[in-house]
NUDREN-346529 format. One line per 5 residues: number of its first residue (from 1); their letters; for each residue x, y, z of N, C-alpha, C. Coordinates in Angstrom, 2 decimals, decimal comma. Layout:
N
NUM) a) X Y Z X Y Z X Y Z ~ ...
# end
This chain:
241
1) xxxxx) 28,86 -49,95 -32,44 28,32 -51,07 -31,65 27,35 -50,54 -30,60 ~ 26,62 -51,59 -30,56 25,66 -50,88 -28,91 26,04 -52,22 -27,86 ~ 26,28 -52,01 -26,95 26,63 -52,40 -25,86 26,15 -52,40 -24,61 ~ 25,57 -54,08 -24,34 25,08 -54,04 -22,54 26,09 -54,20 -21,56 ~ 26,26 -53,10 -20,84 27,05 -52,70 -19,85 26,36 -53,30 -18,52
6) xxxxx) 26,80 -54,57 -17,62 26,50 -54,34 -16,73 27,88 -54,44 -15,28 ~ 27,74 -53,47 -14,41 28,97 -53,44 -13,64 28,61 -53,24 -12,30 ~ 29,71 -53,47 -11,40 29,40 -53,11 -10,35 29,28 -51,41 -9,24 ~ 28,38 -51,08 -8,77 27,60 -50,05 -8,62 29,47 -48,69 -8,44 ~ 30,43 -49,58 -7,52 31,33 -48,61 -7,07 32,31 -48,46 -7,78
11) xxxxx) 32,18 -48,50 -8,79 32,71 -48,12 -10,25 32,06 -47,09 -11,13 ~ 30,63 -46,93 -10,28 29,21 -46,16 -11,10 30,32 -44,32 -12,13 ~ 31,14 -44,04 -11,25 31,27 -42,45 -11,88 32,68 -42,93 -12,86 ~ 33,13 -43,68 -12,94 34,31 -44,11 -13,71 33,74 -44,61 -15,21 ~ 32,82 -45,25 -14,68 32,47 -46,15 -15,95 31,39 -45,06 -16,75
16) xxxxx) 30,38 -44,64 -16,22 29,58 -43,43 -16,57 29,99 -42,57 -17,52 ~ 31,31 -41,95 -16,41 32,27 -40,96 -17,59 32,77 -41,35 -19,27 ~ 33,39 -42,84 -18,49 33,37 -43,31 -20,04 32,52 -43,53 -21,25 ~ 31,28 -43,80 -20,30 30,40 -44,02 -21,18 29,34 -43,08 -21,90 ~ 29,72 -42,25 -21,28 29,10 -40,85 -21,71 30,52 -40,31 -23,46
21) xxxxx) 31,50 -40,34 -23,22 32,24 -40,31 -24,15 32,73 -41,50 -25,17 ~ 32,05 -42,93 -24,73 32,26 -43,72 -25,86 31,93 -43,41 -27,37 ~ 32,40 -44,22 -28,40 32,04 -43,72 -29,76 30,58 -44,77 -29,94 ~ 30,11 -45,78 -28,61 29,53 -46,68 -29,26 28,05 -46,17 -28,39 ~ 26,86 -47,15 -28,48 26,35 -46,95 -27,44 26,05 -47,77 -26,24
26) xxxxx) 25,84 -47,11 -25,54 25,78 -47,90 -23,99 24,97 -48,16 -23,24 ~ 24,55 -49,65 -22,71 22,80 -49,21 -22,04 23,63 -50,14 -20,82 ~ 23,88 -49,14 -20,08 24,29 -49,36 -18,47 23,49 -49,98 -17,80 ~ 23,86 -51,18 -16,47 22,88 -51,28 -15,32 24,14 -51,61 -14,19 ~ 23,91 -51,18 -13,39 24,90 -50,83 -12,08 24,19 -52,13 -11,00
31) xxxxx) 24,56 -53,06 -10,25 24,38 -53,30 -9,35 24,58 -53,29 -8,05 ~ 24,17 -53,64 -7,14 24,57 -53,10 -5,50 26,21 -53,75 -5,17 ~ 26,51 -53,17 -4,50 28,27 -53,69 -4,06 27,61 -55,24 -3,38 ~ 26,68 -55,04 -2,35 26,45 -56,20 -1,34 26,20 -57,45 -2,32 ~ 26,34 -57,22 -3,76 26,66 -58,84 -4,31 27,93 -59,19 -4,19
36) xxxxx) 29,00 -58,78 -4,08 29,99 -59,10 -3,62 30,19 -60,03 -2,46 ~ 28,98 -60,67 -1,61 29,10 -61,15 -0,15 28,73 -62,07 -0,52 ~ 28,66 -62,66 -1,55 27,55 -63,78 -2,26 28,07 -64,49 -3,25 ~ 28,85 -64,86 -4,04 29,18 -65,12 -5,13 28,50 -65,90 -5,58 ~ 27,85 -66,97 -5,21 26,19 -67,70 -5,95 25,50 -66,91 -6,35
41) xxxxx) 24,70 -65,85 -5,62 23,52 -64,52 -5,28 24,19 -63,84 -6,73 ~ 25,30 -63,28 -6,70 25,96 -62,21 -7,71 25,83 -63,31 -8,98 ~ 26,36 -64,30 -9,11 26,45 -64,86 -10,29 25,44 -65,34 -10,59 ~ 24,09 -65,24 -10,15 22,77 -65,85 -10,91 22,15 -64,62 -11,25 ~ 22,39 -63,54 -10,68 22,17 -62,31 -10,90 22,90 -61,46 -12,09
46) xxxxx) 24,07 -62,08 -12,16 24,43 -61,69 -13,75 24,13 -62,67 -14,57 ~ 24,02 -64,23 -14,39 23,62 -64,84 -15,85 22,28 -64,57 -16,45 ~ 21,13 -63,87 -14,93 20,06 -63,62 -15,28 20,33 -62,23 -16,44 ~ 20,49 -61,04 -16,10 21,21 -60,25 -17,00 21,63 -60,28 -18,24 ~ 22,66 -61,20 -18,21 23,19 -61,80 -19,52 21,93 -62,34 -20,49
51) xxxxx) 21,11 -63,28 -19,69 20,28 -64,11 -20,33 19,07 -62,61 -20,76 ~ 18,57 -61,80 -20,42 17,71 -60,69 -20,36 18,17 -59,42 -21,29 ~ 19,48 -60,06 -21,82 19,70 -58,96 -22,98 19,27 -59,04 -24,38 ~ 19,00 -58,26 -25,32 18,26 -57,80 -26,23 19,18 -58,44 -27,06 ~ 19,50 -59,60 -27,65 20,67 -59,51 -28,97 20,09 -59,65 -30,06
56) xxxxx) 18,99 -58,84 -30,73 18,81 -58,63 -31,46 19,09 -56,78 -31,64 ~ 19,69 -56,05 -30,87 20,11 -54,98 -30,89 21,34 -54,68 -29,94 ~ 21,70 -55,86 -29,68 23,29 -55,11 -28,85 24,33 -56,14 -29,40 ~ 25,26 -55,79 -29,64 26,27 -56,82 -30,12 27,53 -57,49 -28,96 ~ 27,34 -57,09 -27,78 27,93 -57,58 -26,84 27,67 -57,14 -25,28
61) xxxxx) 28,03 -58,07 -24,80 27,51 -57,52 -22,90 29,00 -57,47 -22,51 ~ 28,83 -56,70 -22,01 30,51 -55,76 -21,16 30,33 -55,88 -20,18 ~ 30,80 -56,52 -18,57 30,80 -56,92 -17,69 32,05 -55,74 -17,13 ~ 31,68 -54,97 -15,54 32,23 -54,25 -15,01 32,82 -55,59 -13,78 ~ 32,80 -56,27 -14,12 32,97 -57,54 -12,35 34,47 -58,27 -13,00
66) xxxxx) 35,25 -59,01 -12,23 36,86 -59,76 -12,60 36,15 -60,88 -11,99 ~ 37,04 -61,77 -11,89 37,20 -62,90 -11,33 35,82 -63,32 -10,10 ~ 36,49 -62,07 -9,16 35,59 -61,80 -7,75 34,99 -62,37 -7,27 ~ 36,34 -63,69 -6,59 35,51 -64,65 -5,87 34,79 -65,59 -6,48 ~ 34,98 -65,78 -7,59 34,46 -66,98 -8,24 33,24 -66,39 -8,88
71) xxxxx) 32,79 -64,93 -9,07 31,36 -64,56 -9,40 31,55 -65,17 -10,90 ~ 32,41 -64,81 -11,56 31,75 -64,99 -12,72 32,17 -66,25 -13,73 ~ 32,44 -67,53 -12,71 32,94 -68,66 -13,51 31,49 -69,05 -13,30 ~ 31,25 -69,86 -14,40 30,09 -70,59 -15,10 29,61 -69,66 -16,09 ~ 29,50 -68,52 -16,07 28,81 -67,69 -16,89 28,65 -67,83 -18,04
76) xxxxx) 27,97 -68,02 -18,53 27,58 -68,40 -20,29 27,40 -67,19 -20,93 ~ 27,65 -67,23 -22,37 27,16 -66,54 -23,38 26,51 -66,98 -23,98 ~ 24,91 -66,47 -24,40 23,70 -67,10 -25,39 24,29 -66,72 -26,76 ~ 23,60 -65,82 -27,25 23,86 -65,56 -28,63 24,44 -64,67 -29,14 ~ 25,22 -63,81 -27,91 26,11 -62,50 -28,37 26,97 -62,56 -27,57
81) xxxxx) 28,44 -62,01 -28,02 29,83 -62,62 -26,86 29,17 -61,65 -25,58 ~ 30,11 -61,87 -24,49 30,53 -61,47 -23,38 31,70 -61,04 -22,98 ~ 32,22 -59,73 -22,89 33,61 -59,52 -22,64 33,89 -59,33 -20,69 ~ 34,29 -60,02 -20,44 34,92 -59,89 -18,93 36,56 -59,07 -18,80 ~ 36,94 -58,15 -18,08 38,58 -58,00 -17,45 38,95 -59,32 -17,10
86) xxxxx) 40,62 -59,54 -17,34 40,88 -60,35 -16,91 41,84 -60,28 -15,49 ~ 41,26 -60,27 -14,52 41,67 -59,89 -13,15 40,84 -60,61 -12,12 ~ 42,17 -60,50 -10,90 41,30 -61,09 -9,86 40,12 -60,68 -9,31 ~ 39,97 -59,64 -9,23 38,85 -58,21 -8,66 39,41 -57,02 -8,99 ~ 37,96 -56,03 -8,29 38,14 -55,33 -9,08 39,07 -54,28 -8,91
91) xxxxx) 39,35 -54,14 -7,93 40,68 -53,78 -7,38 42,02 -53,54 -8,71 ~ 42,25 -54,73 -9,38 42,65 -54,53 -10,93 42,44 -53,33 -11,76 ~ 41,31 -53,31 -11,53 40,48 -51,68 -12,70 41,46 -50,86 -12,07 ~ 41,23 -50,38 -11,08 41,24 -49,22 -10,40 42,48 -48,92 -10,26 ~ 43,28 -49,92 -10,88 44,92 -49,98 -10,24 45,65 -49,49 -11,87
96) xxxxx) 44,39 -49,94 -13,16 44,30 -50,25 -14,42 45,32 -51,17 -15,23 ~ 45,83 -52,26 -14,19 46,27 -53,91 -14,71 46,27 -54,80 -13,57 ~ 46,23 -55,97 -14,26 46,09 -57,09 -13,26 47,41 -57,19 -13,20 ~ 48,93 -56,79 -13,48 50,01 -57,34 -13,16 50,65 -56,14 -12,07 ~ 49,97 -54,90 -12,21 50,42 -54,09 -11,06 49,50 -54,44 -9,76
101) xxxxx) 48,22 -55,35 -9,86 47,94 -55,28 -8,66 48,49 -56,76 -8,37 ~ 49,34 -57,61 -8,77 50,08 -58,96 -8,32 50,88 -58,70 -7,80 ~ 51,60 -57,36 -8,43 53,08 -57,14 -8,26 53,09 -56,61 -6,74 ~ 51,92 -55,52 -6,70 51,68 -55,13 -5,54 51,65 -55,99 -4,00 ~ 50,65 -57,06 -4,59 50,40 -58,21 -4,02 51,70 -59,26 -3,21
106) xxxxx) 52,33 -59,16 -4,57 53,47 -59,79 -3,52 54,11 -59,29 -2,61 ~ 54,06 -57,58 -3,09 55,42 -56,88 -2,29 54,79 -56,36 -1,10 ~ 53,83 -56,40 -0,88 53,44 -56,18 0,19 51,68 -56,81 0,50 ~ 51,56 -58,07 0,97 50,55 -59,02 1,20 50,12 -58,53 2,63 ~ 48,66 -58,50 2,68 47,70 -57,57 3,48 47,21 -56,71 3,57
111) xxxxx) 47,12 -56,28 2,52 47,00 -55,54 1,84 45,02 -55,23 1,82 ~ 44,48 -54,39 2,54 43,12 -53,95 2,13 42,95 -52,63 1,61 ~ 42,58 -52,94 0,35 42,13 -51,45 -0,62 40,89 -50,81 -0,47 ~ 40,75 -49,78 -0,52 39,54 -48,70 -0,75 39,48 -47,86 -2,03 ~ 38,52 -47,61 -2,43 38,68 -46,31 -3,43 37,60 -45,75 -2,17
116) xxxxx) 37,09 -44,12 -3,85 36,00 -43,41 -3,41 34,55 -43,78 -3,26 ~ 34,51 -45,08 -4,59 33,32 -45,85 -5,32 33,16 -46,96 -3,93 ~ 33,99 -47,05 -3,31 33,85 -48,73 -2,18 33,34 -48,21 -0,81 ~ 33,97 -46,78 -0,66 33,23 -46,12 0,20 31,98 -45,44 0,31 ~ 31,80 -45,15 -0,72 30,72 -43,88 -0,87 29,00 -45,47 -1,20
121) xxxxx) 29,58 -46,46 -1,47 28,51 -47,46 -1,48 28,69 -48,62 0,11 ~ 28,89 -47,43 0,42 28,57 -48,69 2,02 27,53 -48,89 2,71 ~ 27,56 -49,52 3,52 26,61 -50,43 4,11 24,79 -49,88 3,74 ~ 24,98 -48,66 3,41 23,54 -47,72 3,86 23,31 -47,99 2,63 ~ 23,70 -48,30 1,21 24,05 -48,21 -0,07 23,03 -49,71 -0,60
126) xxxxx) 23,51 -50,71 0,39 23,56 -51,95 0,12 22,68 -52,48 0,29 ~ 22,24 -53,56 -0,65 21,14 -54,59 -0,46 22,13 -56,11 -0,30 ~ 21,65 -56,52 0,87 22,68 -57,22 1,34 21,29 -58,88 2,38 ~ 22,22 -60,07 1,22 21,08 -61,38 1,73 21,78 -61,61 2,61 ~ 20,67 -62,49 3,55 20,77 -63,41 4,75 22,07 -63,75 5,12
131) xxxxx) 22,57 -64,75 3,77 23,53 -65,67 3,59 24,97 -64,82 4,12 ~ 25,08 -63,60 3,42 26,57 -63,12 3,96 26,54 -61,71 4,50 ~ 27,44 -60,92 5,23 27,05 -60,11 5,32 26,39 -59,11 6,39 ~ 25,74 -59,79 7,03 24,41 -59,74 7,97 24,45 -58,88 8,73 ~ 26,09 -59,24 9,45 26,53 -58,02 10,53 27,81 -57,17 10,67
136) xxxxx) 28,03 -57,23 9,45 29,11 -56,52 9,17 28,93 -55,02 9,31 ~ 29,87 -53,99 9,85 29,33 -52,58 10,57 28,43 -52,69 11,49 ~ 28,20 -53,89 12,07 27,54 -53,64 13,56 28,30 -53,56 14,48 ~ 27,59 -52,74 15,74 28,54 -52,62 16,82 28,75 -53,93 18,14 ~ 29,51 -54,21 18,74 29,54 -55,03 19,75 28,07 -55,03 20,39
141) xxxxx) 27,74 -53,80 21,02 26,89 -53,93 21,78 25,21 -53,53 21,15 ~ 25,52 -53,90 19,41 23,92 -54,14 18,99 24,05 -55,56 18,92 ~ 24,86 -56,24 18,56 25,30 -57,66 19,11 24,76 -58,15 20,11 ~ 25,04 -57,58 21,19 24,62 -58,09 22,86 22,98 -58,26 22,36 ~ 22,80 -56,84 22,23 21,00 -56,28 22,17 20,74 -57,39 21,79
146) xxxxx) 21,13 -58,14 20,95 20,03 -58,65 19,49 19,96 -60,32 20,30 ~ 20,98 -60,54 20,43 21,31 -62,13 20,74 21,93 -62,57 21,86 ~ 22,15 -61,68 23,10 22,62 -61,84 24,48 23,95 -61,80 24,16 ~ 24,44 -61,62 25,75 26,13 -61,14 26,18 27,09 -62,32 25,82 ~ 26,59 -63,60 25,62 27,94 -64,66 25,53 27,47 -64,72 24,12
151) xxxxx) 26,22 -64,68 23,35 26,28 -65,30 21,66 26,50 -64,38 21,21 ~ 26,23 -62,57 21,64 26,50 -61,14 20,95 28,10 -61,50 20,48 ~ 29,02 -61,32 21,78 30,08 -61,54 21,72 30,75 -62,43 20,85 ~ 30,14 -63,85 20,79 30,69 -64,69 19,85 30,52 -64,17 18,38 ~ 29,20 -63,67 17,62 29,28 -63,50 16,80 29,69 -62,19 16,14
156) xxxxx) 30,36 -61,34 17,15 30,29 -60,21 17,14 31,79 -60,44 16,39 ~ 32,89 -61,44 16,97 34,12 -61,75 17,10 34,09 -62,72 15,62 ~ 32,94 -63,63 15,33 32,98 -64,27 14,37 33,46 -63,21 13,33 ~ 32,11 -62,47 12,82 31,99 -61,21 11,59 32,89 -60,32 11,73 ~ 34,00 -60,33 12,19 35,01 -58,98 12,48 36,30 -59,66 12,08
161) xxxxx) 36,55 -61,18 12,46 37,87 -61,74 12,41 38,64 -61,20 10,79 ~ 37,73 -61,18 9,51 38,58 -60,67 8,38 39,42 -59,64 8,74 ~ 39,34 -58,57 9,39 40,42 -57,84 9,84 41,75 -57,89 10,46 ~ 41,73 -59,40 11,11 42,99 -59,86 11,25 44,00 -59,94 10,48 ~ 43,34 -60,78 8,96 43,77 -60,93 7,78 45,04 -59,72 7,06
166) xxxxx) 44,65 -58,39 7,30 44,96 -57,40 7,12 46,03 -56,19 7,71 ~ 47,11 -55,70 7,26 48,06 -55,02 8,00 47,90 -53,70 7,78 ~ 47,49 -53,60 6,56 47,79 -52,17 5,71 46,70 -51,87 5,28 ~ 45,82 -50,54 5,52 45,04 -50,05 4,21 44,97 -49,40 3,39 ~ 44,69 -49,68 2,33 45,40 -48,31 0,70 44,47 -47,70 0,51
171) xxxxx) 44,45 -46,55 0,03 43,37 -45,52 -0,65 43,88 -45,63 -2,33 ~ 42,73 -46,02 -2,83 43,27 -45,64 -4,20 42,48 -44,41 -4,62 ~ 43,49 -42,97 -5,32 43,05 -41,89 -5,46 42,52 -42,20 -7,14 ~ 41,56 -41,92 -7,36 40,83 -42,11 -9,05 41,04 -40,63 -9,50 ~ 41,19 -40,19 -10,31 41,13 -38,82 -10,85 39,42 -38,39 -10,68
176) xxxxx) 38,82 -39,44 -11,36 37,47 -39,24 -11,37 36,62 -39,11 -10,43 ~ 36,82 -39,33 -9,33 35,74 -40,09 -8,08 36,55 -39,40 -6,65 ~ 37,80 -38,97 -6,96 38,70 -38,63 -5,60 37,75 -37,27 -4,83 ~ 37,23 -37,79 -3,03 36,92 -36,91 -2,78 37,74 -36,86 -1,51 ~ 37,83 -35,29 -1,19 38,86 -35,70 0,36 38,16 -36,43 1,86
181) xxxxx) 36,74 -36,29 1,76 36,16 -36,80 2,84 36,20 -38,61 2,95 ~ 36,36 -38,53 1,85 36,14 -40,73 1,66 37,82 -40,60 1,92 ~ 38,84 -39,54 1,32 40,18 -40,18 1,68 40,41 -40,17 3,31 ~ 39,68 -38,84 3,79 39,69 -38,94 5,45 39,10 -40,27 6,07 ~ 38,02 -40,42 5,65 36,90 -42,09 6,08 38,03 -42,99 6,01
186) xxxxx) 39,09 -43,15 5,10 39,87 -44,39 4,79 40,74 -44,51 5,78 ~ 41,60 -43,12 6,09 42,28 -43,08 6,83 41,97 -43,55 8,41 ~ 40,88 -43,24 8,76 40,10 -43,42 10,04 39,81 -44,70 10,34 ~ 39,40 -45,62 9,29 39,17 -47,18 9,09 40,16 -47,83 9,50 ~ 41,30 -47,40 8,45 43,04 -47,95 9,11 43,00 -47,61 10,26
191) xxxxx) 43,14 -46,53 11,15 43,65 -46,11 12,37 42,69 -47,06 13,13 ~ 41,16 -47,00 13,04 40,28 -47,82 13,94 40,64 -49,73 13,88 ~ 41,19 -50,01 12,67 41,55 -51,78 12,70 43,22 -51,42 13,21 ~ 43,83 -50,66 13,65 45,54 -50,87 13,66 46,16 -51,13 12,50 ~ 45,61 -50,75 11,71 46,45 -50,66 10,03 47,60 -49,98 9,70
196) xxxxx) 48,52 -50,03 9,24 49,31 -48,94 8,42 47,93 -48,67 7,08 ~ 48,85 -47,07 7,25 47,63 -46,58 6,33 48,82 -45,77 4,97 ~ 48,27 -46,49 3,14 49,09 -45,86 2,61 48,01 -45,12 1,29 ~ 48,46 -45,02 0,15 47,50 -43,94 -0,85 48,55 -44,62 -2,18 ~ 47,74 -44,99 -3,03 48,41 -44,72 -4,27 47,71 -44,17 -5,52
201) xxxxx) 48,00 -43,94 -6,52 47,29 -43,30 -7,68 47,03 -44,18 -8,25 ~ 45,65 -43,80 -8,53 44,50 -45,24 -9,94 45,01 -44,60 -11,13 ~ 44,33 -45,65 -11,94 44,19 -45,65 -13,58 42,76 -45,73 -13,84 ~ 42,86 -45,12 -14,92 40,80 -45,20 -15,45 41,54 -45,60 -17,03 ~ 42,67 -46,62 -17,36 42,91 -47,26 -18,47 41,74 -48,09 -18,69
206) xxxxx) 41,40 -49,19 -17,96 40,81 -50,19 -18,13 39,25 -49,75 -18,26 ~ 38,60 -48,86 -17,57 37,62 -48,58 -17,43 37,22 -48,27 -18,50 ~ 38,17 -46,86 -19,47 37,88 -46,53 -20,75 38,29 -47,65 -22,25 ~ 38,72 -48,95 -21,53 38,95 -49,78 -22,94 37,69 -50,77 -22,65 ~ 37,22 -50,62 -21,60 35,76 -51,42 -21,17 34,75 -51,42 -22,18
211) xxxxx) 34,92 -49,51 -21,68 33,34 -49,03 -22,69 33,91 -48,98 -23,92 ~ 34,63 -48,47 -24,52 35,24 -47,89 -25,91 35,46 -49,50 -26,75 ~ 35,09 -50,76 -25,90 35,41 -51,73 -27,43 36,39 -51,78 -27,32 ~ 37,50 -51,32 -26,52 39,28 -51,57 -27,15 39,44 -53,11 -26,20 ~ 39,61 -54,34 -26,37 39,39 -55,66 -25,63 40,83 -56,32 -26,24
216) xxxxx) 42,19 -56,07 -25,86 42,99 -56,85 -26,12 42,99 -58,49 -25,54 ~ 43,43 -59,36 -25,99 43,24 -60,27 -25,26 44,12 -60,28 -23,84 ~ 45,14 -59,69 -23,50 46,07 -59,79 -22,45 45,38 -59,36 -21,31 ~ 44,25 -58,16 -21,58 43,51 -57,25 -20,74 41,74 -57,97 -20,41 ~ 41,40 -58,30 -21,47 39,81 -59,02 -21,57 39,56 -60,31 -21,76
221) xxxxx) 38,87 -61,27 -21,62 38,32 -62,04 -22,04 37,09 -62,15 -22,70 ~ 36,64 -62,72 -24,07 35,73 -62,60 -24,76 35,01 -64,20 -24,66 ~ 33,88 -64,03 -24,34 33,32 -66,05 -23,87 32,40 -65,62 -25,39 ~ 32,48 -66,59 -26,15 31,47 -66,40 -27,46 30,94 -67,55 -27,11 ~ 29,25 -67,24 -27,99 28,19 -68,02 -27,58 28,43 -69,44 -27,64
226) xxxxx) 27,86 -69,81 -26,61 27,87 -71,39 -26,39 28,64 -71,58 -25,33 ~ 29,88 -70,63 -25,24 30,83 -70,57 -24,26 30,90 -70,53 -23,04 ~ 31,39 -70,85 -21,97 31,47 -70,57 -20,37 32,87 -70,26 -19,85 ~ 32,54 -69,86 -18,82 33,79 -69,25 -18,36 34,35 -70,08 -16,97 ~ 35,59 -70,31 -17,06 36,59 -71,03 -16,19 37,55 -70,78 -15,70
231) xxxxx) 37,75 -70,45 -14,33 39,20 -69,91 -13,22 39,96 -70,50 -14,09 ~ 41,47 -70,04 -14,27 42,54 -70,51 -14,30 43,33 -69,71 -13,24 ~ 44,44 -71,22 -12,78 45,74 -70,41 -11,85 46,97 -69,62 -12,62 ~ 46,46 -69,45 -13,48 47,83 -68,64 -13,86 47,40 -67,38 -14,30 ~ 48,41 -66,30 -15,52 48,22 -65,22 -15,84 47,10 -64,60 -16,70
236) xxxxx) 46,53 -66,05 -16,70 45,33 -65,62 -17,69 44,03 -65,39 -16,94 ~ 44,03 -66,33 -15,76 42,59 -65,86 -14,45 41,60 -66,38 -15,34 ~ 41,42 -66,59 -16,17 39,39 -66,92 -16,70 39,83 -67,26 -18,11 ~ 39,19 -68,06 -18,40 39,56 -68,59 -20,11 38,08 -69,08 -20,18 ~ 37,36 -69,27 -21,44 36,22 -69,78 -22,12 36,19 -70,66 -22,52
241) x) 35,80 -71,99 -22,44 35,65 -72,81 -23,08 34,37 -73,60 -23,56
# end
């Protein structure tokens, strides 16, 4: 098979690897993390993609993105399927199932994850619109600079509040991508929000049944042409219809 791969950028050395050892071939395109702040922006940006593939020489588009925020409901398939993970984000991959990162989920909610790929594409990394985003990694007092001492402050407090949300931060170690300086960065992030800070070991399962064609249904979703794609609340996350 030849295969359009398109995924998200902080996955770039996971998916690479695989795809350098698939049996099929692979014509990769990586996008910036900062679609993630967007889920309109990201999802017209992959149907454009989708719609811009060659199917007269690839027999399917392989999507590196889950659920994520709604990016990839509506998504159509033209004239060659589309295989999506079936997970909330991507967080799933990296964990390599969507039922260890639920399970996770329940047992301990507040959970904010990192890999090496989420760090090593930050802010400097990013192409990042208007709409979301804007001032995230700014400091209080480029805040003040930009927009005075009572609106700095307000919005300074607006763009920061997601951290409330949050108790704990995880490092997920990848075999592939683990470097000790991003595990130090992680650690430092927790300590700077008041986090408990913990580490667990990834999987590069999912990553290598991505590229390699292996698409069970429990693990992938396949939208065949004509098809679109639709949230579900239960164990299935995205179904085609």
């Amino acid at each position: 098979m030849r295969l359009q791969l398109i995924a998200c950028e902080i996955m770039f050395r996971e998916v690479s690897h695989y795809a350098a050892t698939s049996p099929h071939v692979i014509d990769a395109v990586f996008l910036s993390k900062g679609y993630h702040d967007n889920a309109d922006t990201g999802r017209e940006k992959l149907q454009e993609l989708i719609d811009a593939t060659d199917e007269k020489i690839h027999d399917a588009v392989v999507l590196g993105y889950c659920l994520c925020s709604n990016m990839v409901v509506g998504l159509q398939a033209r004239g060659i399927p589309v295989i999506i993970p079936r997970a909330h984000d991507c967080i799933s991959l990296f964990m390599g199932s969507k039922d260890t990162y639920a399970q996770y989920f329940r047992d301990k909610p507040g959970t904010y994850f990192v890999t090496a790929g989420w760090i090593e594409r930050n802010d400097a990394h990013v192409e990042r619109t208007p709409a979301a985003g804007e001032g995230m990694g700014k400091t209080l007092q480029e805040f003040i600079d930009k927009y005075g001492e009572e609106n700095g402050r307000f919005l300074y407090e607006f763009e920061n509040q997601w951290q409330k949300n949050y108790t704990t931060g995880c490092y997920i170690e990848m075999p592939l991508s683990h470097r000790e300086d991003v595990r130090e960065e992680a650690k430092q992030s927790a300590a700077k929000y008041g986090w408990e800070y913990c580490e667990m070991a990834g999987s590069e399962r999912l990553f290598a049944a991505l590229v390699n064609g292996q698409w069970p249904e429990q693990d992938f979703l396949t939208i065949k042409p004509g098809q679109s794609v639709v949230a579900q609340y239960n164990d299935e996350i995205i179904v085609a219809v």
